[in-house]
C-alpha positions in Angstrom: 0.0 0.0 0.0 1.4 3.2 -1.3 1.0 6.4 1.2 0.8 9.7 0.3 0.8 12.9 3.0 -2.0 14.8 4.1 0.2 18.0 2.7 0.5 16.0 -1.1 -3.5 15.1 -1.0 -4.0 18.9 -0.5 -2.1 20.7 -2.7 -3.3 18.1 -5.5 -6.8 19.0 -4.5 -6.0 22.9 -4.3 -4.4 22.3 -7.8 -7.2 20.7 -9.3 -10.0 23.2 -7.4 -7.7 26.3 -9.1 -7.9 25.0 -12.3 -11.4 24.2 -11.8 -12.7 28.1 -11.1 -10.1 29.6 -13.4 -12.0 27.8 -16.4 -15.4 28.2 -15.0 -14.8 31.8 -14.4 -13.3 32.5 -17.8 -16.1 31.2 -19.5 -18.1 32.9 -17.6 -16.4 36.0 -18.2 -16.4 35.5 -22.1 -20.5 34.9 -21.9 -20.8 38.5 -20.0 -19.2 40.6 -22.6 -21.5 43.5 -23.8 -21.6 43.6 -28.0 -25.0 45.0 -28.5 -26.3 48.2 -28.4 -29.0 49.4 -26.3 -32.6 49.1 -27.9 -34.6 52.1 -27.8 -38.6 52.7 -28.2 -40.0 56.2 -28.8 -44.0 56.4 -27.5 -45.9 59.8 -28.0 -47.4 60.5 -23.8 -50.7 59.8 -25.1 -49.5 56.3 -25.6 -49.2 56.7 -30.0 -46.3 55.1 -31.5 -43.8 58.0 -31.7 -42.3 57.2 -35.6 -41.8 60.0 -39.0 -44.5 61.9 -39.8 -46.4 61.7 -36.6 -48.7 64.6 -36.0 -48.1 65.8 -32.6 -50.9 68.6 -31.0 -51.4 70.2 -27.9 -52.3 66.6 -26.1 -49.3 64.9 -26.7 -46.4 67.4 -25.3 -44.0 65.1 -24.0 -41.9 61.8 -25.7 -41.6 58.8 -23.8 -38.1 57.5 -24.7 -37.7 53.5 -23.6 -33.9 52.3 -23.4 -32.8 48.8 -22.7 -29.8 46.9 -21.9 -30.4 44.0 -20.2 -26.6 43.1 -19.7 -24.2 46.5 -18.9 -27.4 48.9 -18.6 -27.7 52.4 -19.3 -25.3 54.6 -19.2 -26.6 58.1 -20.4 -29.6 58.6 -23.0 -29.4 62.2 -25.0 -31.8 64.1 -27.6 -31.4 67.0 -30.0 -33.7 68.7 -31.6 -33.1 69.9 -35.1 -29.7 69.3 -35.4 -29.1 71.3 -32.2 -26.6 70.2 -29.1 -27.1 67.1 -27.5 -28.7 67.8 -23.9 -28.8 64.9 -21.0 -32.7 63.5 -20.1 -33.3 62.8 -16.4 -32.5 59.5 -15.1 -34.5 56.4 -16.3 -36.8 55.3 -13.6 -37.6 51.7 -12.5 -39.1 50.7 -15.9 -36.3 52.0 -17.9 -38.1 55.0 -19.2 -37.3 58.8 -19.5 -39.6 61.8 -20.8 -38.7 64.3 -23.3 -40.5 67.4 -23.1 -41.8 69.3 -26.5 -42.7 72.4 -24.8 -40.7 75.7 -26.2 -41.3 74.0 -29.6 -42.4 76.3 -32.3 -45.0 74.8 -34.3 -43.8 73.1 -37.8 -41.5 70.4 -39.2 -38.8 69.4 -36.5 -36.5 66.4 -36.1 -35.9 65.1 -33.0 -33.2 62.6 -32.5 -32.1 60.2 -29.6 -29.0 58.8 -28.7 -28.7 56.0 -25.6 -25.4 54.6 -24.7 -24.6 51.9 -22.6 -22.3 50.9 -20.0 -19.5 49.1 -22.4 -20.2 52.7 -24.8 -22.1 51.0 -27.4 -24.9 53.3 -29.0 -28.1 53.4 -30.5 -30.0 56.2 -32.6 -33.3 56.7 -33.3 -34.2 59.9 -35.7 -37.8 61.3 -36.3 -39.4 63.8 -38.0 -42.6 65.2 -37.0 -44.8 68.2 -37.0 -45.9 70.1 -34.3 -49.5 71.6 -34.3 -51.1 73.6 -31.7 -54.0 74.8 -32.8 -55.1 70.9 -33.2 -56.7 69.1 -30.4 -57.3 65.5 -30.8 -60.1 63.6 -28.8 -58.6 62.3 -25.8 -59.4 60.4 -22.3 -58.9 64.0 -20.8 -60.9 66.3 -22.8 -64.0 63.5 -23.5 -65.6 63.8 -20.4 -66.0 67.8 -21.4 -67.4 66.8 -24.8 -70.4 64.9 -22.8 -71.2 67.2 -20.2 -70.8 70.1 -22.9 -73.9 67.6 -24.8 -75.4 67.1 -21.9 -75.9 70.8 -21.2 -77.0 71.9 -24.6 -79.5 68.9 -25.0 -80.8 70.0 -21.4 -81.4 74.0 -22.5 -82.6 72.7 -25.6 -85.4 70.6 -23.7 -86.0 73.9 -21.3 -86.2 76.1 -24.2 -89.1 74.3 -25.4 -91.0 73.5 -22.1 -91.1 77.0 -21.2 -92.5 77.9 -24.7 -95.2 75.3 -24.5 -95.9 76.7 -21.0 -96.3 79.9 -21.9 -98.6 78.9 -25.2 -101.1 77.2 -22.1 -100.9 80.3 -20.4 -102.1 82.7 -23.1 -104.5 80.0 -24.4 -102.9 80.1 -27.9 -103.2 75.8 -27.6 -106.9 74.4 -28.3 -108.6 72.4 -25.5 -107.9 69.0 -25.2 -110.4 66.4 -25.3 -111.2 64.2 -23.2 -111.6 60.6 -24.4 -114.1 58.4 -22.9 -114.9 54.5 -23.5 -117.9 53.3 -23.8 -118.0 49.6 -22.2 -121.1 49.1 -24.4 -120.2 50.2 -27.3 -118.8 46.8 -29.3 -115.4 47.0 -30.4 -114.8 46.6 -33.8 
């Protein structure tokens, strides 16, 4: 029988250990490496896709800009409007989502374009062209219940209107008499 020391049995299992989590870990480190770009989504605030040629009116004042990456995260996320200086958006909150606001905005044509760069300083760019117009106010959840009670009202003076002239044709007597109908029960019915 062939005895080896404690001392040998452990430094052959240290060995083998260390070689062990120095491959595991490489790999590891290899899977982790960022190549892709962050993935951006553009949504109007009234919940319209934000793409070229959208209209944009006095409902819809602000861009929601969405920015992903999953694996090194966001670093910074920039806009520019027509072909201005970049400027920084607030910080993404919990859902990975940042507003850019249209107010100052002259109304017309105008480009707005988006830049979101992540953590290993990969970027992604999303350009659109829209048109601002103020004097446009498209139906919304906000301005609907106005739009009923602004129905409601005239349908209501409407009905007033012409109660009070009926009224007043009783009072002068300008309506003739009404009859008043009475069955017979012995009269056959036909």
């Amino acid at each position: 029988m062939h005895r080896t020391s404690a001392l040998a049995r452990l430094a052959f299992v240290t060995i083998i250990f260390a070689s062990f989590t120095m491959t595991a870990f490489s790999n590891v480190a290899d899977a982790l490496v960022d190549t892709s770009a962050p993935n951006l989504e553009l949504i109007l605030s009234d919940g319209r896709p934000f793409v070229n040629g959208t209209l944009i009116d006095s409902s819809s004042m602000a861009i929601i800009c969405l920015a992903i990456d999953d694996l090194s995260g966001i670093q910074s996320v920039k806009y520019s409007y027509d072909g201005g200086a970049f400027k920084n958006t607030d910080s993404l909150d919990d859902l990975h989502r940042t507003t850019i606001s249209l107010y100052g905005l002259k109304e017309g044509a105008h480009t707005l374009v988006v830049r979101a760069t992540n953590s290993a300083n990969l970027t992604s760019e999303e350009s659109v062209g829209f048109s601002l117009d103020l004097s446009v106010v498209a139906p919304s959840a906000s301005n609907a219940g106005w739009v009923i009670l602004t129905g409601a009202v005239a349908i209501f003076g409407f009905l007033l209107a012409v109660f009070l002239v009926l009224s007043d044709k009783r009072k002068r007597g300008d309506t003739p008499p009404t009859e008043e109908i009475v069955i017979d029960p012995n009269r056959p019915i036909l």
